[in-house]
VEXTORVO-917477 format. One record per residue (C-alpha): residue number from 1; residue in three letters; z, y, x. Coordinates in steps of 0.001 Angstrom, whole numbers, plus 500000, padded with zeros to 6 digits. Layout:
<rs>
> nr|rest|z|y|x
> NUM|ALA|Z|Y|X
...
</rs>
This chain:
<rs>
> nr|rest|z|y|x
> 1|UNK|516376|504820|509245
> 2|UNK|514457|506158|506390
> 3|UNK|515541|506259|502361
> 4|UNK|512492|503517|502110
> 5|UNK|513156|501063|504629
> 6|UNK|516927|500731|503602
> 7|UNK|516059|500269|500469
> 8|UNK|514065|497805|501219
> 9|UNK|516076|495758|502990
> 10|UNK|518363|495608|499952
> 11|UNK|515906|494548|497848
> 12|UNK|514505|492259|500219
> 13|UNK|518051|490909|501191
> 14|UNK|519030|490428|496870
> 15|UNK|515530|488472|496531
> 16|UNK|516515|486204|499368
> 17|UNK|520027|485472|498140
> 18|UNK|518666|484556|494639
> 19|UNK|515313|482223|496171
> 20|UNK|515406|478870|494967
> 21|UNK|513972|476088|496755
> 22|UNK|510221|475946|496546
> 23|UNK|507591|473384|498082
> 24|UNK|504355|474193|499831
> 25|UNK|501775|472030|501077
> 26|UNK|501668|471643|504464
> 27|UNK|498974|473866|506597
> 28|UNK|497032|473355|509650
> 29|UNK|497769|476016|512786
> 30|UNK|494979|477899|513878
> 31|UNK|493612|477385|517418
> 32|UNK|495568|479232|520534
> 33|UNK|498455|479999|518326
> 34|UNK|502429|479176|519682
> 35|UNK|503758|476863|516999
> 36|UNK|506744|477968|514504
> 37|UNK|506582|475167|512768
> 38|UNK|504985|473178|510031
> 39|UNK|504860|474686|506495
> 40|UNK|507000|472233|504486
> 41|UNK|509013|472303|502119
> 42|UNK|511743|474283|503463
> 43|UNK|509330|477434|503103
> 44|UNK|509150|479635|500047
> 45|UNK|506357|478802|497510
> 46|UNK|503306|481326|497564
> 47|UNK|504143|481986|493670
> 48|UNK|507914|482543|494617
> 49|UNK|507054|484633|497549
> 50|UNK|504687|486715|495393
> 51|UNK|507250|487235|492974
> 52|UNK|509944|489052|495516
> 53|UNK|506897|490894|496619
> 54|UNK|506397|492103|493521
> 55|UNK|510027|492544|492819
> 56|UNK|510285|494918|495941
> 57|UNK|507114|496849|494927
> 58|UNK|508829|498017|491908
> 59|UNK|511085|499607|494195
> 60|UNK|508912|501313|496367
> 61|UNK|506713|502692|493573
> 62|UNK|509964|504652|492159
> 63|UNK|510465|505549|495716
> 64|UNK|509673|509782|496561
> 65|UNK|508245|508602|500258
> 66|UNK|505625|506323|498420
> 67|UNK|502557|508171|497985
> 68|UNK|500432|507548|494940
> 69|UNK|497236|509600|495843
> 70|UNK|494283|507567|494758
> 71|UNK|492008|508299|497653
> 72|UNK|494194|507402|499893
> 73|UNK|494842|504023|497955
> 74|UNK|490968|503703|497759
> 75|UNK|489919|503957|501641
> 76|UNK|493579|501817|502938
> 77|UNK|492337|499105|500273
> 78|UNK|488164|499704|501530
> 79|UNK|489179|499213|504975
> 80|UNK|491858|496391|504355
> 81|UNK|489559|494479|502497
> 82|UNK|487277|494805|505265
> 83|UNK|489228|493191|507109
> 84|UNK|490745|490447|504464
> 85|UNK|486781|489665|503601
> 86|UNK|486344|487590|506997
> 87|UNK|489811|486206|507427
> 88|UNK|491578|482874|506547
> 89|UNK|493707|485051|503634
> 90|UNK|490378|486163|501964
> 91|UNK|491881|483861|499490
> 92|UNK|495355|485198|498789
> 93|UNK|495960|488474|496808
> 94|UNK|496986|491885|498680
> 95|UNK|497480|495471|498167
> 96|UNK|497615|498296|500361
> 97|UNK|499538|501143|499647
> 98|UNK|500859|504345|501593
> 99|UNK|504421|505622|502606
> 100|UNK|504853|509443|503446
> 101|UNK|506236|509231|506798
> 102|UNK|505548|510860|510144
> 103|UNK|506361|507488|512085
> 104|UNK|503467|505377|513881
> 105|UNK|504156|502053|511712
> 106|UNK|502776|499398|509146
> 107|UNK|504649|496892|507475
> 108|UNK|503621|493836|505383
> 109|UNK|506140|492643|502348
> 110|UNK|506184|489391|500830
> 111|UNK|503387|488213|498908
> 112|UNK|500783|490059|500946
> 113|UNK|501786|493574|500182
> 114|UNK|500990|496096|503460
> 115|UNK|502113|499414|503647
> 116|UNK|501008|501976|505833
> 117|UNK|502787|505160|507563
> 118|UNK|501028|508228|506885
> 119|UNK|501802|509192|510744
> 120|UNK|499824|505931|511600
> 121|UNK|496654|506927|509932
> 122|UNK|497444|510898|511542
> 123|UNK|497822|508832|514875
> 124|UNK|495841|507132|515567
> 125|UNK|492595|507485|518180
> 126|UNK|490176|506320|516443
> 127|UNK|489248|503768|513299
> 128|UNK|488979|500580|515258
> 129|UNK|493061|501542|516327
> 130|UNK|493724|501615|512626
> 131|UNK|491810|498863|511693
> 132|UNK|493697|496794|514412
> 133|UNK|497220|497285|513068
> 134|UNK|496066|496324|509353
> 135|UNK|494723|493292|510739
> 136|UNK|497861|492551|512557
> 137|UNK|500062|492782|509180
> 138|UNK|497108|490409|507609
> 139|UNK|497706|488415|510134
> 140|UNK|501617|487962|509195
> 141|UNK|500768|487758|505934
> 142|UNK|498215|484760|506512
> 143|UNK|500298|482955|508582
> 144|UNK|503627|483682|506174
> 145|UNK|506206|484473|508215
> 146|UNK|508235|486349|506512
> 147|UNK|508483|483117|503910
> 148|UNK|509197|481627|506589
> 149|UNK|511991|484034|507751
> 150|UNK|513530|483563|504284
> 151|UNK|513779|480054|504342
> 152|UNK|515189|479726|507844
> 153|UNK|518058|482175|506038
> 154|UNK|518301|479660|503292
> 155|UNK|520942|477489|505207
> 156|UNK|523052|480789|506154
> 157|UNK|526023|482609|504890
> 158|UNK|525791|485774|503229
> 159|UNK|527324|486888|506566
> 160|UNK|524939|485576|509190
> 161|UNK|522259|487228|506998
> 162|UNK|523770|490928|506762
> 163|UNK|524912|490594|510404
> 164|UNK|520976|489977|511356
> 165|UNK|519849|492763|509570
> 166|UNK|522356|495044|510709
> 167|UNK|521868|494158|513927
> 168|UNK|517942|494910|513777
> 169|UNK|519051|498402|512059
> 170|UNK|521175|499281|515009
> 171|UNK|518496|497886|517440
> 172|UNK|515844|500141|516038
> 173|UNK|517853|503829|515253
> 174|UNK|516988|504583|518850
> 175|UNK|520318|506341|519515
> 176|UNK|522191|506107|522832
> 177|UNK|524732|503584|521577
> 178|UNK|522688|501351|519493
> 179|UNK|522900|498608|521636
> 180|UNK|526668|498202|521699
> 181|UNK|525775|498591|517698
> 182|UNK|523811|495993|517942
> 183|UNK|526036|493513|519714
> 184|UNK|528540|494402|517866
> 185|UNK|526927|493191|514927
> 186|UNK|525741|489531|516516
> 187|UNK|529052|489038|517702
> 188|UNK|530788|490027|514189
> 189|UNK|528354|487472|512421
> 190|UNK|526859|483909|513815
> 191|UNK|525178|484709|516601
> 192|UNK|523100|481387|517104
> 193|UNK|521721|482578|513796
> 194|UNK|520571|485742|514575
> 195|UNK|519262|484761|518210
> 196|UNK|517232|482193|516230
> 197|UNK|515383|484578|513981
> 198|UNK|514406|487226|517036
> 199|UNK|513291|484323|518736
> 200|UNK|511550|483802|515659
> 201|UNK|510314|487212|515497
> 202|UNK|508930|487346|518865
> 203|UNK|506624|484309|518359
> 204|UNK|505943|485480|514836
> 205|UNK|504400|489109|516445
> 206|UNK|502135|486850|518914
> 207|UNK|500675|484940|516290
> 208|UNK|499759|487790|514194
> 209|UNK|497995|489472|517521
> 210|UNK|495740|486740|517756
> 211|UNK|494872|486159|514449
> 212|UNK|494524|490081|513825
> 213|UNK|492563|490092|517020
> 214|UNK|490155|487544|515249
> 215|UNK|489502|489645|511984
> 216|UNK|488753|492585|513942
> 217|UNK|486536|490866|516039
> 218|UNK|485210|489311|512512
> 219|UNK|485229|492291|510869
> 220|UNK|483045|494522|513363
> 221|UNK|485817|496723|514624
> 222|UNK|486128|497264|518184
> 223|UNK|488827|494703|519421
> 224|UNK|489339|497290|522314
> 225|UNK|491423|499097|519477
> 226|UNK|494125|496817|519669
> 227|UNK|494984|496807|522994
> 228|UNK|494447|500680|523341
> 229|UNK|496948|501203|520722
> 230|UNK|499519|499331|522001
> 231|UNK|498979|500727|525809
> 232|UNK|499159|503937|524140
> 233|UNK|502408|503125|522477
> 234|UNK|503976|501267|525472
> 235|UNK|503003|504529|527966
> 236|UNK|504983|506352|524875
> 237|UNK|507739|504344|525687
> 238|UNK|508164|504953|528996
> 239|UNK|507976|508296|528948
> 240|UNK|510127|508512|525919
> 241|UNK|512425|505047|526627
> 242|UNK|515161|506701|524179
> 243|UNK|512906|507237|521243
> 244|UNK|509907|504413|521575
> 245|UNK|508227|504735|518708
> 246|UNK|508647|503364|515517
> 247|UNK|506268|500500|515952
> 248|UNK|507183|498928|518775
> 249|UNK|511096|498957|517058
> 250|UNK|509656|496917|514325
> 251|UNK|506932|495154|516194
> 252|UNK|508403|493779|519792
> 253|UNK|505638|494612|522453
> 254|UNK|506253|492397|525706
> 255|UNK|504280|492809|528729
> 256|UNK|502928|489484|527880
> 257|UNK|501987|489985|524210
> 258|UNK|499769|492857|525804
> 259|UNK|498345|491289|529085
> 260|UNK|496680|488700|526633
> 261|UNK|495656|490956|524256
> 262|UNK|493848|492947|526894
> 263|UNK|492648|489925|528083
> 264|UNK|491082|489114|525017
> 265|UNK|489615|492518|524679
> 266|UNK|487633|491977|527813
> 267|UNK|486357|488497|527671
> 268|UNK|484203|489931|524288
> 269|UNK|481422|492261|524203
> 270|UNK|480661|494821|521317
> 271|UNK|478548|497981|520567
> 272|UNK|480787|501021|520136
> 273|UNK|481687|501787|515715
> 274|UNK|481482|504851|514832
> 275|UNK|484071|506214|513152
> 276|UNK|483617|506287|508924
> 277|UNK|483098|509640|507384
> 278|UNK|485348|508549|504984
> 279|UNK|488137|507837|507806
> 280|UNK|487453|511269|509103
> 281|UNK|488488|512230|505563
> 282|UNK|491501|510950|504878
> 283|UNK|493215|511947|507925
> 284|UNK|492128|515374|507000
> 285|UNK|494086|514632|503084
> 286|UNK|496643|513330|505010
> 287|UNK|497457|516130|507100
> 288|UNK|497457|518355|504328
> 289|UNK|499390|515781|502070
> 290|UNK|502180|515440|504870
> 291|UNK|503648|518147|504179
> 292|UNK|502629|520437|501101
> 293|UNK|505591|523141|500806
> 294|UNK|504044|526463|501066
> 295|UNK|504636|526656|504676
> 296|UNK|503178|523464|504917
> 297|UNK|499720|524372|503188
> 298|UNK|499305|527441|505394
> 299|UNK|499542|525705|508530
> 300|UNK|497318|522866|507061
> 301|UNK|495048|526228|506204
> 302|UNK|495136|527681|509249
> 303|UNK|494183|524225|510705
> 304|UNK|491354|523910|509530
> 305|UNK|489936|526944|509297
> 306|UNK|490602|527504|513194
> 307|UNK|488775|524378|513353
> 308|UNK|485526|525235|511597
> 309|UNK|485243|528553|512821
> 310|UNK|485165|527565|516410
> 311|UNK|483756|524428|515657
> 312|UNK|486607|522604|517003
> 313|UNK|486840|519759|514943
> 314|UNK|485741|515697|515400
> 315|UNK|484474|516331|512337
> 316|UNK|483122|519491|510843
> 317|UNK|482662|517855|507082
> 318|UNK|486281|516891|507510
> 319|UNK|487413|520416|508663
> 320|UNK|485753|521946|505460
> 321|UNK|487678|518906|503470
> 322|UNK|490729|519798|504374
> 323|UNK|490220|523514|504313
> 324|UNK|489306|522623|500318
> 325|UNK|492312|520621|499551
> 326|UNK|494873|522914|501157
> 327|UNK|493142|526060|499561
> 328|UNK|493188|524682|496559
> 329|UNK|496790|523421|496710
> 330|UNK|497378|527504|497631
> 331|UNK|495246|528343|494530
> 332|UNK|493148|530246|496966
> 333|UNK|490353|529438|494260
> 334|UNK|486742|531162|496071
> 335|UNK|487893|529607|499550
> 336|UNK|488790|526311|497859
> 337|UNK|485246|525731|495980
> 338|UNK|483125|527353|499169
> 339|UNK|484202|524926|502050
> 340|UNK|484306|521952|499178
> 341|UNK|480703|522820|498859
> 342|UNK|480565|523399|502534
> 343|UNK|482016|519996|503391
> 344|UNK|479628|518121|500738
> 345|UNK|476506|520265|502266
> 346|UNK|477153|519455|505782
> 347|UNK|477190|516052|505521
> 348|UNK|474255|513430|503989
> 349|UNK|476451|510224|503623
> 350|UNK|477277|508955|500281
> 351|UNK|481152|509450|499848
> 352|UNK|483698|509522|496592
> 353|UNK|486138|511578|498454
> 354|UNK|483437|514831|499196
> 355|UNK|481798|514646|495718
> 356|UNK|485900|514682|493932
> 357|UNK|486777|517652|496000
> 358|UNK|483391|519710|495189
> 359|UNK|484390|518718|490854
> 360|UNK|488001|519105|491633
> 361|UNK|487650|522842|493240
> 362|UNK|485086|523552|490487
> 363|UNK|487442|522907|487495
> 364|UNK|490426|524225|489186
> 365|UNK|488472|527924|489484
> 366|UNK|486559|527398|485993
> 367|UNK|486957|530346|484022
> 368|UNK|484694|529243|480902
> 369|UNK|484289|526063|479031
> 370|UNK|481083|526149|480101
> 371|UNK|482061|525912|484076
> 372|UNK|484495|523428|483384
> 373|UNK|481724|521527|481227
> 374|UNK|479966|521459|484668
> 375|UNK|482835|519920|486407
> 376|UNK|483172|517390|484215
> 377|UNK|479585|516718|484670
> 378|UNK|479310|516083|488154
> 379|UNK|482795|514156|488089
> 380|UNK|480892|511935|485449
> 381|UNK|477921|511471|487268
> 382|UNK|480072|510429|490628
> 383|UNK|481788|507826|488451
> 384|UNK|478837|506253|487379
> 385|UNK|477406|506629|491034
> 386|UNK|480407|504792|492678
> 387|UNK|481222|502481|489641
> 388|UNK|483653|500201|491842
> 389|UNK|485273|503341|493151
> 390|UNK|488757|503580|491358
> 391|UNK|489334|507514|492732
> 392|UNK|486153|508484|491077
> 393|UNK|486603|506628|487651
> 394|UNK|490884|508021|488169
> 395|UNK|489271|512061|488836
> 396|UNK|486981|511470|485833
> 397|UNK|489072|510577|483098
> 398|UNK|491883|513305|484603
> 399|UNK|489441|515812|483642
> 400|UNK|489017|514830|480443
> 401|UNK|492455|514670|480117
> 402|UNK|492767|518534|481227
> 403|UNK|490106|519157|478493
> 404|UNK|491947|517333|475845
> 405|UNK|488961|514867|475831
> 406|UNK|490927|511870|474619
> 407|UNK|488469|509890|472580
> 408|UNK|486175|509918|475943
> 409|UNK|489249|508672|477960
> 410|UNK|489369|506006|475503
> 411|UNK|485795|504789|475570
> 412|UNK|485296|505152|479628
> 413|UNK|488739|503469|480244
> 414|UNK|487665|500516|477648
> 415|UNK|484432|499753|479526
> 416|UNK|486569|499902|482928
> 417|UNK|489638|497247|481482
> 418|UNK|486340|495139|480670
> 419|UNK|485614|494610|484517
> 420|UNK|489330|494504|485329
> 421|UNK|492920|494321|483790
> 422|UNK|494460|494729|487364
> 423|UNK|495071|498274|487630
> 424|UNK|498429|499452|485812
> 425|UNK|497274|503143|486273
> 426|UNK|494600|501995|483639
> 427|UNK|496655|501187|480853
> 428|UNK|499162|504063|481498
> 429|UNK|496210|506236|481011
> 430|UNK|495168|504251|478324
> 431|UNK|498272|505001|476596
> 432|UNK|498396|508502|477425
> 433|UNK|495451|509460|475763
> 434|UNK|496431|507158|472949
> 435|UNK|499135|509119|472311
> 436|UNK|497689|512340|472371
> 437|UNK|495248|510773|469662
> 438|UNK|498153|510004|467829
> 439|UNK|497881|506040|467216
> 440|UNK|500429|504282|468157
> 441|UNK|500117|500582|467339
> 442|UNK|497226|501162|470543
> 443|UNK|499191|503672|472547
> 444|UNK|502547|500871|472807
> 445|UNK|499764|498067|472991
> 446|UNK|498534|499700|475926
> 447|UNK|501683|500304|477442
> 448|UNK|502722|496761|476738
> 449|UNK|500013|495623|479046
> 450|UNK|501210|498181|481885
> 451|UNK|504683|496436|481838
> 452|UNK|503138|493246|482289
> 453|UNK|501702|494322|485124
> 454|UNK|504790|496071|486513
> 455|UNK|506132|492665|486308
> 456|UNK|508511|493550|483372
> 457|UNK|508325|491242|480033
> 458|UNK|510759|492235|478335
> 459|UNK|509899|496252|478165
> 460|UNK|506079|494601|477082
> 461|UNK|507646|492857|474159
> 462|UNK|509425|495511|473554
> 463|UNK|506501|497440|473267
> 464|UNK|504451|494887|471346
> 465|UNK|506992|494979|468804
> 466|UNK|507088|498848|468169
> 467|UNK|503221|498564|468022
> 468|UNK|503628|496280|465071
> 469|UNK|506240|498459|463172
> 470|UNK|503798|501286|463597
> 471|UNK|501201|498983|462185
> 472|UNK|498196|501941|462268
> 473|UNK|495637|500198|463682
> 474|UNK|493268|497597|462138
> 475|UNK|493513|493478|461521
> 476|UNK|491797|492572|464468
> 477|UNK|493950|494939|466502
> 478|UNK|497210|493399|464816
> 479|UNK|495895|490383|465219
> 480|UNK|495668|490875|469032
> 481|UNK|499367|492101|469428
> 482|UNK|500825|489253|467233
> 483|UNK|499191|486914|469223
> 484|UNK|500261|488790|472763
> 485|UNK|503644|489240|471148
> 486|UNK|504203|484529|471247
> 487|UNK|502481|484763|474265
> 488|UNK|504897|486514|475703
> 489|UNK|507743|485630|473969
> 490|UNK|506751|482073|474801
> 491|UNK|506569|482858|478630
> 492|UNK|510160|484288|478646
> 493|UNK|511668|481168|477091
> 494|UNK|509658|478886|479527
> 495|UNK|511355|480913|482264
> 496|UNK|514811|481118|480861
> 497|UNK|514698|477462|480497
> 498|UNK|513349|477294|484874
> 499|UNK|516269|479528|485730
> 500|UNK|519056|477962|483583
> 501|UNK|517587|474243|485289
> 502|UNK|517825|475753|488851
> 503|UNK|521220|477585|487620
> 504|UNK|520308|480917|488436
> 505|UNK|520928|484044|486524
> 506|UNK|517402|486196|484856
> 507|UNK|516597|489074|486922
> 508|UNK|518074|492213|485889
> 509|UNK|515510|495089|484468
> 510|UNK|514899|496058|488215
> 511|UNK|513975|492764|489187
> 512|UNK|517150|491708|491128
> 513|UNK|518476|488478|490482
> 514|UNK|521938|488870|488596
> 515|UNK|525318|487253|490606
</rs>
């Protein structure tokens, strides 16, 4: 089992031991859907459930396998949204993100956090197939079963919990013996228990089919996808019955679950989707970003270049993409900037990722001020071309960091925080270039805000207070952290007070509740 995933299970396993009893109002089931019972108010609270989400993500965003590449971020996020946009939880917040890993598999986290195997992206056929799985994890998400896994724990022993999830571990590591693992486990903790929450499971993975298999449909995607990744995966499996792939470990597939998903496929008809240029794309970063020690870059290299020079490839815009990135990763410089402009000539379509790579190449080979004057240029003018494209407005200001063009950073990152105070990376950069500027009652404002958004109070006040001991900014700027600074301070004694009346312990500066 990967670093990740076991990490996550201890986080996720802490969280659960430390939940309190929440209440949530009662919701209706959707149509066709096996019941798993009412939402009452034995299931976690949306707020509560949002907070261990958040409490795990802190944990996977220190993690080496999660992979903080913005244009990856931007297209899993596109597409998700997509999908979100015409489904019952276009209400609820969520956040795509990618792990580096080779495995076929997608995951959703409390609080409707998905992540996404780079080997699922690399693997699969076609977009619709990708599209299918994210609206699968949407789909457990909406429904909330994993708060509803939690609070069918609530009633068990520390035991009967670690027993379950050692079991599943054994299940899944695919080795000869797992099985007797497995049983061994049941049997060493309460067995009714742990029966009850794969029964759980199974029904869980149904429901999320059909609802997923709704906001494709919704969506546009093919609904085809679905069931032609899963046959895929279950022909992998019997081929391979000593290794099935990673998603069906995590994600039973019965015969059944895919007879009706087929069905369903069939009984609708749709006009073929082409794949997105932008999909092409970022299976061609991907492949390059997979694996990027030396050796790694070569054969990503050689790839590609095999690919455009016999015309090989799906797509040839995508060939010359990921000829640029690996080049350029290789400091192969000339070959780096002539297929970026190779990939951006060969295709028409308006895309964030082609017009980075052509600004990136160019300021990685600039040899003047001038040249890289002309990078920064056409990164601008893709900025203000995509303005709700985060990788363009991220590649921008990076530039200007390169060129020690801080009071720029400054002034573009103000007028993006004006549209939205969402993005952590914002501040950090914020505070960066704050830094470098040399004022620091803004610089630890800025980073204040980042920590509030990493879901850590106590390193914001922190920071609010060393931006008032600096005290170099102006009155209205003091003003503003004085009256963050009781905001804040006001929040943390508000939740002090919650925990000591439900007579748990604060979180620890990780975010794990304290025995």
């Amino acid at each position: 089992m990967p670093l990740l995933a076991r990490r996550l299970i201890v986080t996720l396993l802490s969280c659960a031991l430390a939940l309190p009893t929440g209440v949530a109002p009662a919701r209706a089931q959707a149509p066709d859907l096996p019941a798993l019972g009412d939402m009452t108010h034995d299931d976690l609270s949306p707020a509560n459930e949002r907070r261990v989400g958040e409490q795990i993500m802190r944990q996977v965003r220190r993690d080496p396998a999660y992979l903080a590449d913005p244009d990856t971020q931007d297209y899993l996020n596109t597409l998700g949204f997509k999908l979100v946009s015409v489904s019952p939880a276009r209400y609820m917040d969520f956040e795509f993100f990618a792990v580096r890993d080779p495995m076929l598999n997608a995951f959703a986290l409390p609080g409707g956090f998905i992540g996404v195997h780079t080997g699922l992206v690399l693997g699969a056929a076609n977009e619709s197939e990708l599209a299918s799985v994210l609206a699968h994890e949407i789909g457990h998400v909406e429904q909330r079963h994993i708060a509803r896994l939690l609070a069918k724990q609530r009633d068990s022993t520390f035991i009967a919990i670690g027993a379950l999830l050692l079991a599943l571990l054994a299940a899944r590591s695919g080795s000869s013996s797992s099985g007797d693992a497995a049983q061994a486990a049941i049997a060493a903790g309460q067995a009714a228990a742990v029966q009850q929450q794969l029964n759980f499971s199974r029904e869980a993975e149904r429901e999320a089919d059909r609802v997923g298999f709704q906001t494709l449909l919704g969506a546009g995607f093919d609904p085809a996808g679905m069931s032609s990744f899963f046959s895929r995966l279950q022909q992998g499996t019997r081929i391979y019955e000593s290794a099935a792939p990673e998603y069906l470990r995590t994600h039973p597939l019965t015969v059944e679950r895919l007879s009706d998903i087929q069905n369903r496929a069939r009984e609708v008809r749709v006009r073929p989707r082409p794949d997105s240029l932008d999909f092409q794309l970022v299976r061609s970063r991907l492949r390059v970003l997979q694996d990027e020690s030396p050796q790694g870059l070569r054969d990503s290299a050689l790839y590609f270049r095999t690919q455009v020079e016999n015309r090989t490839a799906p797509s040839l815009t995508a060939a010359y993409y990921g000829l640029a990135l690996a080049s350029m990763k290789l400091d192969d410089r000339a070959t780096a900037v002539e297929a970026a402009r190779n990939a951006r000539l060969s295709s028409q379509a308006p895309s964030p990722m082609l017009d980075k790579i052509v600004s990136q190449t160019l300021y990685a080979a600039a040899r003047t001020d001038a040249e890289r004057a002309e990078a920064i240029r056409l990164a601008r003018e893709a900025a203000a071309r995509y303005p709700v494209s985060r990788l363009s407005a991220l590649h921008y200001v990076d530039l200007l960091q390169k060129s020690d063009q801080h009071e720029a950073v400054v002034a573009f990152l103000r007028d993006q925080l004006a549209l939205s105070r969402s993005d952590p990376r914002l501040f950090e950069l914020t505070a960066r270039s704050y830094e470098r500027l040399g004022r620091r009652t803004l610089q630890h404002q800025a980073t204040a805000e980042l920590y509030v958004l990493l879901g850590s109070p106590p390193a914001a006040i922190e920071q609010l207070q060393l931006a008032r001991r600096a005290n170099d900014a102006d009155f209205y700027t003091m003003s503003e952290v004085d009256a963050r600074l009781r905001q804040l301070n006001q929040q943390m004694r508000e939740y002090r007070e919650q925990l000591a009346r439900e007579g748990r312990a604060p979180p620890d500066e990780d975010g794990r509740a304290r025995r």
